[in-house]
N, C-alpha and C positions, 0 to 999 in steps of 0.2 A: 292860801285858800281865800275867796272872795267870800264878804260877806251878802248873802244874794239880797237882804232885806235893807240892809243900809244902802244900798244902791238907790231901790222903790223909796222910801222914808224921802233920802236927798230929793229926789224926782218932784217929791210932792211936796218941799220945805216951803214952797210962796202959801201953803192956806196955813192959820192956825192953828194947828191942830193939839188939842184939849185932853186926849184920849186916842189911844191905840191897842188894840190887844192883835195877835197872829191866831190862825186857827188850829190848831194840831194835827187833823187829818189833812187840812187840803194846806196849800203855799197861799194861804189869802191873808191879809190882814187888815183889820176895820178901823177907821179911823174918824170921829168927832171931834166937833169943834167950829164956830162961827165960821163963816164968811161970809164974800159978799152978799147972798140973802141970808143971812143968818141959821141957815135952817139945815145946815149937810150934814149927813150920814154917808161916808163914800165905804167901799169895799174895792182892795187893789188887788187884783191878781198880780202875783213875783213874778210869774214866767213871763207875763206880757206888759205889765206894767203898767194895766190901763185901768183906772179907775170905775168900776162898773156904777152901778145903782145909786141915786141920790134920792134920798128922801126927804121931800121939801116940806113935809105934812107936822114937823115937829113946833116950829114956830119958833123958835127962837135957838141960842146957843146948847150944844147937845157937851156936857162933864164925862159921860160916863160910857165906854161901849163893851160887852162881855157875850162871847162866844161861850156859848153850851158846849162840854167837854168832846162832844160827839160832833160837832163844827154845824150842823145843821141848822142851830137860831141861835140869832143876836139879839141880846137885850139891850137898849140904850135908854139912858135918862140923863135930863135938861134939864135948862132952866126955860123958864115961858113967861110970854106975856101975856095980860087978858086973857088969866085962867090956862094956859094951854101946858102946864106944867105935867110931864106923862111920862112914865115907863114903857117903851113899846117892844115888845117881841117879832121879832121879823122872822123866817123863814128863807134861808139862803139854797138855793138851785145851782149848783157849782157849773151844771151844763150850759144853760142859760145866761148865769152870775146876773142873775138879778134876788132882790130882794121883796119878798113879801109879805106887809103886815098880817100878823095873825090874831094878837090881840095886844089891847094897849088899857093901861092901869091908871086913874089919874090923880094928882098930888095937888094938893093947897099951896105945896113953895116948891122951892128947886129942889131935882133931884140930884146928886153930884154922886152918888156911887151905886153900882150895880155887879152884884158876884154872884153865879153860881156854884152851887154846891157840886161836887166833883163826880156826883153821878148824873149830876144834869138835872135833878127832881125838884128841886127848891131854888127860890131867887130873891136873894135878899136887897134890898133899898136901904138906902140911908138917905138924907138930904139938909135943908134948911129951917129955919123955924119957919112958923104961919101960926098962927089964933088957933087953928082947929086942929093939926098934926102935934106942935110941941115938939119936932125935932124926933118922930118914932122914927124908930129903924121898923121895918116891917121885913116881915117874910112872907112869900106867898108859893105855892105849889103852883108845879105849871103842870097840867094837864095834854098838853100838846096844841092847846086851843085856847086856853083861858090860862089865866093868872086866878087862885083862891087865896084870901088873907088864911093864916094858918097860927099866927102871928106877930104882937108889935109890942112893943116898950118904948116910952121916953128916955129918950137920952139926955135929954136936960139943954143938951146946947148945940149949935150946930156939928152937923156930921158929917165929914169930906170922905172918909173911905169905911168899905165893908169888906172883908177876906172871910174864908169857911176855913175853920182847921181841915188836914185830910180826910179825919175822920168822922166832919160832922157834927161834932161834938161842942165846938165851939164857933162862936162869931164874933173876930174881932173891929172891935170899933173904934176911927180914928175922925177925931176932931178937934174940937176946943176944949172940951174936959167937959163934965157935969157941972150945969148952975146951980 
């Protein structure tokens, strides 16, 4: 049996890519990470293999990308320059395969990880230090439209990953350890 996704992956090895997650309902998979403007978001359909939607609006290298359980929006978070350091929620159109901003959250440092909670309800961040953050993981409710802080704690040191147990119940965090 072929693997259909390592084929797409190989196809698209010349960018660097930072982040990849597949969707579960449809054969798409998203994929961040610098290139030459710094700024992609792509989304690859498997069956054609063609790289849809870029979104050039992020500003800098994108760490993080995470498909809603129900494949409908992607969260991604970067890193930024000159402030432009964001969470953004896109809206994916499978007919179309393009993507579009619906709302975007913005952070004092990098952001390097973005999870969904398994019902889709909630969107955890984690990221880097800055003066005014401290390294919070944050949580926020997504509404369909907005992102709500719901909330945050210090991690103490930098934060490279965020997972939801199954149940919700937990949020594990991976980084340097507590300073």
């Amino acid at each position: 049996m072929q693997n259909r996704f390592l084929s797409a992956i190989v196809t698209l090895s010349v960018l660097l890519v930072s982040s990849l997650q597949a969707s579960g309902p449809f054969d798409i998979i998203a994929m961040g990470g610098p290139t030459v403007n710094n700024t992609d978001v792509r989304v690859l359909d498997n069956a054609t293999q063609i790289a849809s939607n870029q979104s050039n609006n992020h500003g800098a290298q994108v760490n993080s990308v995470a498909w809603q359980p129900c494949g409908i929006h992607l969260a991604m978070g970067g890193d930024g320059g000159q402030g432009t350091q964001q969470t953004r929620v896109y809206k994916f159109d499978k007919a179309a395969e393009t993507l579009t901003e619906v709302t975007s959250q913005p952070h004092a440092a990098n952001v390097n990880s973005v999870a969904w909670t398994p019902d889709g309800c909630f969107l955890a961040i984690g990221g880097n230090t800055s003066q005014r953050d401290r390294n919070q993981v944050r949580v926020y409710q997504f509404t369909g439209t907005a992102l709500e802080l719901v909330d945050s704690f210090r991690h103490g040191n930098n934060v490279f990953a965020v997972a939801w147990s199954p149940d919700v119940t937990k949020l594990a965090i991976g980084g340097l350890g507590p300073a």
